[in-house]
N, C-alpha and C positions, 0 to 999 in steps of 0.2 A: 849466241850460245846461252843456254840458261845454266844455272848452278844452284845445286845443295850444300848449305853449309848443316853437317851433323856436330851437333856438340855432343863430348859424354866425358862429364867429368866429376860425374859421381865417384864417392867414398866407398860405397855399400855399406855405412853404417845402419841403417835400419835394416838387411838384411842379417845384421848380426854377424856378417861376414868379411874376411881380411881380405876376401878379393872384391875387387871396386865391380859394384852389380853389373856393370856393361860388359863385363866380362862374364860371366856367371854362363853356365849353358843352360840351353832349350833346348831339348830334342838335338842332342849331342851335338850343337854347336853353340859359341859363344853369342849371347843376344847383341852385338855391337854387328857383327859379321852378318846375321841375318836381316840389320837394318838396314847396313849398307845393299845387302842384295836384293833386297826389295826397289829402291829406287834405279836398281842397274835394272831392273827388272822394267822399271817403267818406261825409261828411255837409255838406250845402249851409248849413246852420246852427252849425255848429261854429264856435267863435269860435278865431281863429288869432292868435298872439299873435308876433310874429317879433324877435328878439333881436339886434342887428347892434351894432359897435363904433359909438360916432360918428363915427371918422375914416372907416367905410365908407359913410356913411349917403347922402353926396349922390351918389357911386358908383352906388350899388344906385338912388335915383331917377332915374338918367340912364338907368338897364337896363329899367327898368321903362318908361319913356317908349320908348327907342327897340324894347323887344318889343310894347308895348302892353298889357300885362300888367297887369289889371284883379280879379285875387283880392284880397279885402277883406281885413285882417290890423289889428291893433292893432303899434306900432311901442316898444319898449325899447330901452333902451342895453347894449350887452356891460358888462361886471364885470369885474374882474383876472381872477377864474379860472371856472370852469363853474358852480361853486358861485353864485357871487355873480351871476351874470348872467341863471341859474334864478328866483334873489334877485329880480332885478328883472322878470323877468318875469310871476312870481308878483305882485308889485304890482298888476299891471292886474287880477286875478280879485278882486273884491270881496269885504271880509273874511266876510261873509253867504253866499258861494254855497253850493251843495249841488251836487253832481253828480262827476262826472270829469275829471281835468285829466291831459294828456300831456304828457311831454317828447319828442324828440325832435331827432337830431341834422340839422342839415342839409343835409350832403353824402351825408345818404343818402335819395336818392331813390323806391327801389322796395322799399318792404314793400309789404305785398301787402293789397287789401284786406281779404280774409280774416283776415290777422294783427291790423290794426288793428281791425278792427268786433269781434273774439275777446279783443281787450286791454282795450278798455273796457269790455265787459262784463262779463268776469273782475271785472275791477275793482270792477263795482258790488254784487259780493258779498263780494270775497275786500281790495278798498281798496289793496291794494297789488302792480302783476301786472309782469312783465318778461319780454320774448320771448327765445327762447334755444332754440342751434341746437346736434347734437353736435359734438363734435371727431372728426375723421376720419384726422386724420392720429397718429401714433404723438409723444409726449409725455413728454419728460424734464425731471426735476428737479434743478437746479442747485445746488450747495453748494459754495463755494468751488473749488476746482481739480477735483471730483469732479461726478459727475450721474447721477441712476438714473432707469429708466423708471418712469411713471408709470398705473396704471391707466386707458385716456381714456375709459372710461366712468361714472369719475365727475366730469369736467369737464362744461363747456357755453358755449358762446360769446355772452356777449351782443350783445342789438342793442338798439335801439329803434323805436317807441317805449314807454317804461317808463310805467305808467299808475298813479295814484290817487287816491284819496278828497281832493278839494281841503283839506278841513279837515286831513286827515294831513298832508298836502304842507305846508303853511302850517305846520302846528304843527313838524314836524321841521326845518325850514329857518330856524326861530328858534332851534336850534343855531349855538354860538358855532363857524365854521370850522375844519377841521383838515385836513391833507396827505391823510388817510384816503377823503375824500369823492373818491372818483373818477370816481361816478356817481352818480344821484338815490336808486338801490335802495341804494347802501350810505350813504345819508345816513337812510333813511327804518331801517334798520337798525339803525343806531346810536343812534334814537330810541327803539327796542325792539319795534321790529314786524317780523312775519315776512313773508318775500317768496314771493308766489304764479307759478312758473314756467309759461309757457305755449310753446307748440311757436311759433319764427320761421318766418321762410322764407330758403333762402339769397341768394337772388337779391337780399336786401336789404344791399347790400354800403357801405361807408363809404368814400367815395370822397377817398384822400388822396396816391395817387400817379399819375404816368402811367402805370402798368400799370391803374390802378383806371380811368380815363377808358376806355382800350383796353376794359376789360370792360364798363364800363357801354352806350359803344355798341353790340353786340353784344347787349344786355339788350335795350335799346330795338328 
C-alpha cells in the first residue's frame, strides 16, 4: 500500500489572518480539503495520512462537518517543527510496509496529477524522488554587504510532493534532529542517499500569502 503523509500546520501569520491559512477558502472551500481531494483523486486507495496541531484539531472537525467533507484520511498530531511532525505521521505506516509513502505540504493544493502519479513511480525505482520547477527569474548571491549573480540554470525550485521508499523514510527519520532538515529530501540526504529530480508543475503553488489566495483562485 503506498501513503500520503499531508502536513499543515501553518499559523496564517503572513496572511494577516486569525485563521491558520490551510484553512482559508478557495472557491468556497477550505484549501486543506481541496488538498486532500486531489490526492483521493489520484488514487481511491491511497492511504492519506493528515498531520494537524491539536489546538487545530476540533477546528478542522467543525469544517469538515459544516462542508460535509467525507475523504477518509488517518489523523496525527503536529510536532515542534516539520521534521517531528513527518515523525509522527510516519507512526501510522506500519513498521512492515513496503511500497511508497509521500509527503506533502498542505497549502498546496494543485500539483497536478501527472506530477504525483510521475512521483511515485520514480520512486519505486529510484526510492527517493522530489518535483522541482526552473528558476526564471534572474538570481543573486548574497555575502555580506556584496551580491553576485548567480548562474539560474543551475538552481530549481522545489515543491512537493517528495516521495519514498517507506523503509528509507523510516530509517532516515530515526536521525537525531538538526536545524539542517528543511525538508524530508534533505533529511533523507543526510542519511546518505541520493535524490532522484523529476519535472513539477508550476501551477503547484504554496499558498502562504494573500497574493497566494488571489492566485490560487484564478488556478481554480
Amino acid at each position: 500500500m503506498d501513503y500520503i503523509i499531508i502536513v499543515a500546520g501553518g499559523k496564517g501569520l503572513r496572511m494577516g489572518s486569525d485563521i491558520p491559512k490551510q484553512f482559508l477558502p478557495i472557491g468556497g472551500k477550505p484549501v486543506l480539503m481541496r488538498t486532500l481531494e486531489r490526492f483521493r483523486s489520484y488514487d481511491a486507495n491511497l492511504q492519506i495520512i493528515l498531520v494537524l496541531p491539536e489546538a487545530q484539531q476540533d477546528y478542522w472537525r467543525e469544517l469538515c462537518e459544516q462542508y460535509h467533507f467525507d475523504v477518509e484520511y488517518l489523523l496525527a498530531n503536529g510536532g515542534q517543527t516539520r521534521f517531528h511532525s513527518v515523525l509522527n505521521g510516519l507512526a501510522l505506516v506500519p513498521d512492515d510496509a513496503e511500497g511508497v509513502v509521500g509527503v506533502h505540504d498542505g497549502v498546496r493544493p494543485f500539483p497536478s496529477i501527472e506530477v504525483i502519479r510521475n512521483c511515485y513511480a520514480t520512486a519505486r525505482v529510484k526510492k527517493a524522488v522530489i518535483p522541482v520547477i526552473p528558476v526564471v527569474e534572474t538570481v543573486r548571491h548574497l555575502e555580506g554587504d556584496k551580491s553576485a549573480t548567480v548562474p539560474r540554470n543551475d538552481y530549481r525550485l522545489v515543491q512537493t510532493p517528495q516521495t519514498f521508499d517507506i523503509q528509507l523514510l523510516k530509517a532516515a527519520n530515526r536521525q537525531p534532529y538538526n536545524e539542517g532538515f528543511t525538508d524530508d529530501a534533505s533529511v533523507v540526504e543526510s542519511y546518505g542517499y541520493e535524490i532522484t529530480l523529476v519535472e513539477g508543475n508550476r501551477e503547484n503553488i504554496k499558498i502562504t500569502t494573500p497574493y497566494d489566495l488571489k492566485i490560487a483562485e484564478v488556478l481554480l
